[in-house]
NUBAKE-402866 format. One record per residue (C-alpha): residue in one letter; x, y, z. Coordinates in steps of 0.5 Angstrom, whole numbers, plus 500, padded with zeros to 3 digits. Layout:
AXYZ
...
***
This chain:
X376562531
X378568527
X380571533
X385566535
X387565528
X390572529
X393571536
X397565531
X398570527
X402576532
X405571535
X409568529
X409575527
X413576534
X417570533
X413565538
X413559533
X412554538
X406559541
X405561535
X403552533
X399551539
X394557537
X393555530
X393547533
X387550538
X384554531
X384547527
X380544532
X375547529
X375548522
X379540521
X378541514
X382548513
X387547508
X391554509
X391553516
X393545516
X399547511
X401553515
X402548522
X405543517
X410549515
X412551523
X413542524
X417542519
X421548520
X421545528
X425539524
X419534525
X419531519
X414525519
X409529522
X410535517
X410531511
X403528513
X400535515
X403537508
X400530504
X393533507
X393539506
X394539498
X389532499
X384538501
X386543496
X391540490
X391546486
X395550490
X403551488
X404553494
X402546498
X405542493
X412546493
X413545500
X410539500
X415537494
X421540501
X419535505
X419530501
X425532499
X427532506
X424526508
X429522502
X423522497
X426525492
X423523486
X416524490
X419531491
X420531484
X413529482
X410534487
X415540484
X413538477
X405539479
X407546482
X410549476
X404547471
X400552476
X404557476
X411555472
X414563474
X417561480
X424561480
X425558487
X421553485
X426551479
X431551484
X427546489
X426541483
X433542481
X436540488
X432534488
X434531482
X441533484
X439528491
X437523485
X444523481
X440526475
X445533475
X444534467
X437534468
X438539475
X442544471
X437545466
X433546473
X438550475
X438554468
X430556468
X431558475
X437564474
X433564468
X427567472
X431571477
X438571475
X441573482
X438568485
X444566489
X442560492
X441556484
X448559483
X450556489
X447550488
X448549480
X456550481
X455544485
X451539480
X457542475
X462540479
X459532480
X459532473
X466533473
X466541471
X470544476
X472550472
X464552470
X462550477
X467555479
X464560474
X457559478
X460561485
X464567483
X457570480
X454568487
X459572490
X458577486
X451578488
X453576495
X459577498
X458574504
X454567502
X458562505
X456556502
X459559496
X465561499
X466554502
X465551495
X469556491
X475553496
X473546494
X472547487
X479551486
X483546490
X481541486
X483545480
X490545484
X490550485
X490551494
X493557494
X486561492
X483555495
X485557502
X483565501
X477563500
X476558506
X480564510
X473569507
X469564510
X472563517
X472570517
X464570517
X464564521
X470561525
X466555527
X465553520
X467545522
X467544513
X471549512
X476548518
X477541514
X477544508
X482549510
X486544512
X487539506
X488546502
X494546508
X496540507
X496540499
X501546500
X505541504
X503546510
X503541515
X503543521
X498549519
X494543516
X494540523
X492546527
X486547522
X483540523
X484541530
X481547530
X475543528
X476537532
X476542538
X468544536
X467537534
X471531537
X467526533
X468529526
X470523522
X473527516
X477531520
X480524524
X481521517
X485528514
X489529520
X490522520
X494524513
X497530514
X500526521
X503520516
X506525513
X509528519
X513521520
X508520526
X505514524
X503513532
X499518532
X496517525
X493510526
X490513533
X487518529
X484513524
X481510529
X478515532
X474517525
X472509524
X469509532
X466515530
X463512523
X464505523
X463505515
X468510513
X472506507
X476512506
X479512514
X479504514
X484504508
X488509509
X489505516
X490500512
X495503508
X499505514
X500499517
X503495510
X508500509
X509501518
X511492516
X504490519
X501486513
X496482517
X492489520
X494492514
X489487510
X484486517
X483493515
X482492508
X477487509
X472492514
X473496509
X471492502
X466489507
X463496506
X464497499
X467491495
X468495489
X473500491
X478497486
X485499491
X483496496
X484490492
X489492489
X494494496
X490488499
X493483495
X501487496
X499486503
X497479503
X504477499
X508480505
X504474508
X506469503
X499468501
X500469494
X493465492
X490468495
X494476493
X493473486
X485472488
X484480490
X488482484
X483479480
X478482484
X481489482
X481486474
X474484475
X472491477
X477495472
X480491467
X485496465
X487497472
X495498471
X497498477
X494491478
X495488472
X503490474
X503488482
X500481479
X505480473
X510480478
X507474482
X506471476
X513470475
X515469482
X510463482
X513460475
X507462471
X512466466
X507467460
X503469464
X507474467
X509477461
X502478458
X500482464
X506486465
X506487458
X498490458
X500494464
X505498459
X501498453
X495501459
X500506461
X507506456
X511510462
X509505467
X517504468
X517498474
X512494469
X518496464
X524493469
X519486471
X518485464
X527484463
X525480469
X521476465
X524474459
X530476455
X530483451
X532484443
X537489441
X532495437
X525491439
X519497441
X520495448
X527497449
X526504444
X520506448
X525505455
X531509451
X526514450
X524515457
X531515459
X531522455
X526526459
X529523466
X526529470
X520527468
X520522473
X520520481
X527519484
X524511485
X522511478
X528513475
X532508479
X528502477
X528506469
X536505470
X536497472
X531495467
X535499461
X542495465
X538489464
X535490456
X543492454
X546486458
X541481454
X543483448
X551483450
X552491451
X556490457
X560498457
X552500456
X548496461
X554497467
X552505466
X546504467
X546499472
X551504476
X546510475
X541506479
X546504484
X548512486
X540514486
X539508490
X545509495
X542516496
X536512499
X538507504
X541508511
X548504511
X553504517
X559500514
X563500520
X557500523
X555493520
X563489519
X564491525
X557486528
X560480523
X567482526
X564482534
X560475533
X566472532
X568473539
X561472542
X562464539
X569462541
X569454538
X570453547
X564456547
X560452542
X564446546
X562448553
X554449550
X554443545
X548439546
X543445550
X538447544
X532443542
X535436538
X530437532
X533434526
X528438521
X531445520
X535446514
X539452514
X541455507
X547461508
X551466504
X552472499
X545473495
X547471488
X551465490
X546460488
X543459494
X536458490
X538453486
X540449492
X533450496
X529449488
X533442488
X530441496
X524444495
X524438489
X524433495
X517430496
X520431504
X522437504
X517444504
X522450503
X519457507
X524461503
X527467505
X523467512
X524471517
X522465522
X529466526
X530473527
X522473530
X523467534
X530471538
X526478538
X521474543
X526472547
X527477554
X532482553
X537478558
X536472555
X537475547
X544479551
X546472553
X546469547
X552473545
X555474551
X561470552
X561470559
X555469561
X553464566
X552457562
X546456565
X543461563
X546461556
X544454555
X536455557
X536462551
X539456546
X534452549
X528456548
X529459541
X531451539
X523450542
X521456539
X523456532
X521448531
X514450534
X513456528
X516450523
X510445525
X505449524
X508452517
X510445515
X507440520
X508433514
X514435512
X521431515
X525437513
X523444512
X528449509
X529457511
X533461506
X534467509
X542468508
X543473512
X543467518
X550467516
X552471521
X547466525
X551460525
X553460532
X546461535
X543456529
X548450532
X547451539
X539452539
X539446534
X544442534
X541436529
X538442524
X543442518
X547448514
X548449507
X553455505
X553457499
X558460496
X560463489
X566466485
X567472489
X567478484
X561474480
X558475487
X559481487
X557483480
X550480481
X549483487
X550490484
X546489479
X540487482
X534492485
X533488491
X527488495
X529487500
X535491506
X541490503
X544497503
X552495502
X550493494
X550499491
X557501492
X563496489
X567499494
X562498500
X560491497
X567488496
X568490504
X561487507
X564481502
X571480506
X568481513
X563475511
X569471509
X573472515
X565470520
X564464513
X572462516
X571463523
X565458522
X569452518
X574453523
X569452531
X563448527
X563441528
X564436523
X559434519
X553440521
X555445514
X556443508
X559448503
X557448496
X559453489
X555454484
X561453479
X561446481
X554445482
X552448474
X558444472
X555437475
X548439478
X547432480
X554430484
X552436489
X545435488
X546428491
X551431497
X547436499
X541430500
X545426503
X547432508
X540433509
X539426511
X535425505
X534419500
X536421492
X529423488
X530424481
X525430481
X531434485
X534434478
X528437474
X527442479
X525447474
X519444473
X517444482
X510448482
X512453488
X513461489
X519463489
X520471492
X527473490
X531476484
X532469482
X525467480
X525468473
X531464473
X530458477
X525456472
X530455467
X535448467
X542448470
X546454466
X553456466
X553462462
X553466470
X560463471
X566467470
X561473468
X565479471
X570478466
X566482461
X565488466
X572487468
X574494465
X569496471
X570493477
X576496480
X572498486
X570492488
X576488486
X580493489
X576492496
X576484495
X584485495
X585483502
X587477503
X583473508
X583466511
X579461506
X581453503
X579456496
X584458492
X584465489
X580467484
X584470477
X585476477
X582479483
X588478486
X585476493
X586469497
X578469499
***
């Protein structure tokens, strides 16, 4: 036995390990009960990656001899190794009453713990280590890593540093000096310690990845693609690096790309919450609100306490018109963080939008009192109720609209409108006109309007649809009576109109769907080109107003299928109304309409959520205003008698229930008294007239332009031009529209 034991022993010496096993294997034969020789196999198990087996080897070895601090530190590696951390532990603490000089076996003890989550304790492990041996590099190393899980990035970063003072070279501790730095933000020195470590090792895939999203914190993208491609080439499945190439492409403004990067991470590690939400989040802000919150499910599916998945989740889900079911995920992240203002913001503004004011209020009020810089909480709340001249709300506003700077571009636009609103509430009309035109420049800056562009389509469609055309296709669509059809300018009372049918026990009002633009987008390219194509053949014009009449009833029936009529408010189908006719003859159209310079006052004070990009601008604004007019006048001219009714909020808030009863009648509908108590009707409205709709018929928005005349010059100017209308001028605009 002695003389294989010491060929065991040359051929370790040699490096022969698996030579080296087989021999002491052959020499345990005979000496089963050789506790030294059973560790020293258990020892080569292990370092051959068998952990089972080592273990077991390990476990017999102190059960023969069990006052050994060698056997049962190394026992405590395996276990450790094996996911039995706290058995680790007990084996380390054992070791070190034999023999507590041992500064290695400190620091096994103090990784351990670390494993366990217990860092206070494994720092103190760390701390007897470097105690014993203060150039211990590895318990520097390791102790900066339970400092910096601990939150103390500046003492984990002191920790690597001494490492690297006695070894320059340790690339673990050059790679997480690099992370530590970068989450001080400073990515700068970050990168220089990556690049330090990549020139040691160029394929070290974590600080490939790590370099790269130092990279991209420098907002150096292209290097940050290059860097996780760099990694991905070594290995194609690192999930990390998909995720944060993911990233660094959304930033890149290829959302394509992206998304196929995240899925890539997600294929390549199916439970990687981190990649599923930010797929999540890309497909919300691409307009894709249904794969947004399938991604958001996979992902809280996996872990359900991760509190902004909730959170945009619920966003997604009110893109979806679910807002039950957007209010439920927002509860979701207020049950996880109750002091989740962002939450707690999102859901004080479909609170009001559902009618529910007070507790609108109350939500949006606590997501200011949680963060008092929280501007677009400050601008729901003026949605919500009416400001107090000198009250803490209005101070704490005035007092952020002196450090602008402090502030995003986005959130200096939403502190200008809500400072518009509060000075308008309490009659500063000089004061709340500056604000709302601030806003308007900043918001103008940041959307894309093509004016010639845009009147020039509204001026087109009227040669599309000639009243011989109309005549020559009447009758051709689908002869659903169910589609009512409310159109106009934003702001001209047209929430009211479908707040009084949504009161009407057989009506269900979609609001401002975009039902039509989707049905025609389904259409063949040809098919959509014949649609405004004066010459086209009658035949083929005839089917395409068929099918999208078809198209359209077939979406209302699964939205709506009990109810006789269905409202869709999207005004912008104003310039639709050819189409609306032809593909639904027997659907009913109500124009709403409104004093033109009151119209376009409200319009400019308004943040839309929504794409109208000719707002911002009185001149712009009273432009698109004129060539609507001109497409309103061409309709009144070509439709047929008895398919719109036109309806003015001055004559409707004057006598609410006389045009209540017209439009009934128009819609075919039989009086119901609830339609008069339509402030009361439970249902979500999703526009700027939320907060307002849930109130009685009022007439102080009448006439409401004559205290901001001094500054409507652009706009009156811009209406000047006389255009075709049965109204009579409005005073002092001196325009015949």
């Amino acid at each position: 036995m002695n003389e294989t034991l010491r060929q065991a022993d040359d051929l370790l010496r040699r490096g022969e390990r698996g030579a080296a096993e087989a021999a002491y294997r052959q020499a345990l034969v005979d000496d089963a009960a050789n506790a030294p020789l059973i560790h020293r196999i258990g020892v080569l198990t292990f370092q051959r990656g068998a952990v089972a087996e080592a273990l077991a080897l390990m476990e017999k070895a102190v059960a023969l001899k069990a006052d050994e601090p060698t056997f049962l530190a190394d026992l405590g590696l395996v276990q450790a190794a094996a996911g039995r951390a706290a058995q680790a532990v007990a084996s380390y603490d054992r070791a070190l009453a034999l023999r507590p000089e041992i500064a290695e076996t400190h620091c096994r003890r103090a990784d351990a713990l670390r494993l366990l989550g217990l860092n206070e304790m494994a720092l103190a492990g760390y701390d007897a280590a470097i105690a014993l041996n203060p150039v211990m590099v590895q318990a520097l190393n390791n102790r900066g890593l339970a400092l910096m899980a601990l939150g103390r990035r500046q003492d984990a970063l002191a920790s690597y540093d001494i490492a690297l003072a006695f070894q320059p070279g340790h690339l673990l501790a050059l790679c997480n000096r690099g992370r530590a730095l970068q989450e001080l933000g400073r990515a700068g020195e970050a990168l220089a310690s990556y690049d330090q470590a990549l020139a040691l090792r160029p394929d070290y895939l974590e600080v490939l990845n790590n370099r790269g999203a130092a990279l991209q914190d420098l907002g150096r993208l292209d290097e940050a693609l290059k860097s996780f491609d760099r990694a991905l080439a070594i290995r194609p499945d690192y999930a990390d690096a998909l995720n944060n190439r993911g990233n660094v492409l959304k930033g890149l403004d290829r959302p394509g790309e992206a998304l196929a990067s995240y899925d890539a991470a997600v294929q390549a590690q199916p439970r990687f919450v981190e990649a599923l939400c930010n797929r999540g989040y890309l497909e919300w802000t691409l307009g894709r609100p249904a794969r947004a919150v399938a991604s958001y499910d996979q992902a809280l599916a996996i872990d359900p306490g991760r509190i902004d998945a909730h959170n945009v989740r619920a966003v997604a889900l009110t893109s979806l018109n679910r807002p039950m079911d957007a209010l439920a995920a927002y509860d979701a992240a207020l049950a996880l963080d109750p002091d989740f203002a962002d939450a707690l913001g999102n859901k004080g503004m479909l609170l009001a939008e559902l009618g529910m004011l007070d507790q609108a209020r109350e939500a949006l009020e606590r997501a200011i009192d949680l963060e008092p810089a929280r501007v677009r909480a400050y601008y729901n709340l003026t949605l919500c109720r009416k400001m107090a001249a000198g009250e803490p709300r209005v101070l704490a506003l005035e007092a952020l609209a002196r450090a602008p700077d402090s502030y995003s571009v986005d959130d200096r636009i939403y502190l200008h409108y809500a400072l518009a609103k509060a000075y308008a509430d309490v009659g500063e009309a000089g004061r709340s006109f500056e604000q709302f035109a601030a806003g308007a420049v900043l918001k103008r800056g940041r959307v894309t309007y093509d004016e010639a562009e845009a009147i020039g389509r509204l001026d087109r469609i009227r040669l599309a649809y000639p009243q011989v055309r109309l005549r020559a296709l009447a009758g051709a669509g689908d002869p659903s009576a169910a589609p009512i059809f409310i159109v106009g300018m934003p702001r001209s009372g047209s929430t009211l109109i479908e707040q009084i049918l949504a009161s009407h026990p057989q009506v269900f009002a979609t609001g401002e769907s975009d039902l039509l633009v989707r049905t025609i987008a389904g259409l063949s390219p040809d098919a959509q080109a014949a649609l405004t194509d004066p010459t086209a053949p009658a035949p083929t014009a005839a089917r395409a107003f068929r099918d999208i009449g078809q198209a359209y009833g077939r979406v209302l029936a699964l939205v709506a299928p009990d109810a006789a009529r269905v409202t869709d408010k999207a005004l912008e189908n104003f310039s639709e109304l050819g189409l609306i006719h032809l593909a639904l003859p027997n659907a009913r159209i109500i124009h709403t309409r409104r004093d033109p310079i009151d119209t376009g006052l409200s319009c400019f004070s308004k943040l839309f959520g929504g794409d109208l990009p000719y707002s911002y601008d009185l001149g712009e604004l009273g432009r698109y205003y004129r060539a609507y007019a001109r497409l309103m006048a061409h309709w009144r001219a070509v439709l047929p008698a008895g398919v719109m009714l036109e309806v003015d909020y001055e004559d409707t808030t004057a006598d609410i229930e006389t045009q209540a009863r017209r439009v009934l009648a128009h819609c075919g509908l039989e009086w119901d008294d609830r339609c008069l108590d339509f402030h009361r009707t439970d249902r979500w409205v999703h526009t700027a007239s939320a907060a307002q709709v849930r109130e009685p018929v009022y007439r102080s928005a009448v006439g409401k332009w004559r205290a901001y005349e001094p500054f409507l010059g652009p706009l009156i100017e811009a209406l000047n031009e006389p255009v075709k209308s049965d109204r009579p001028a409005v005073e002092g605009a001196k325009s015949s529209l």
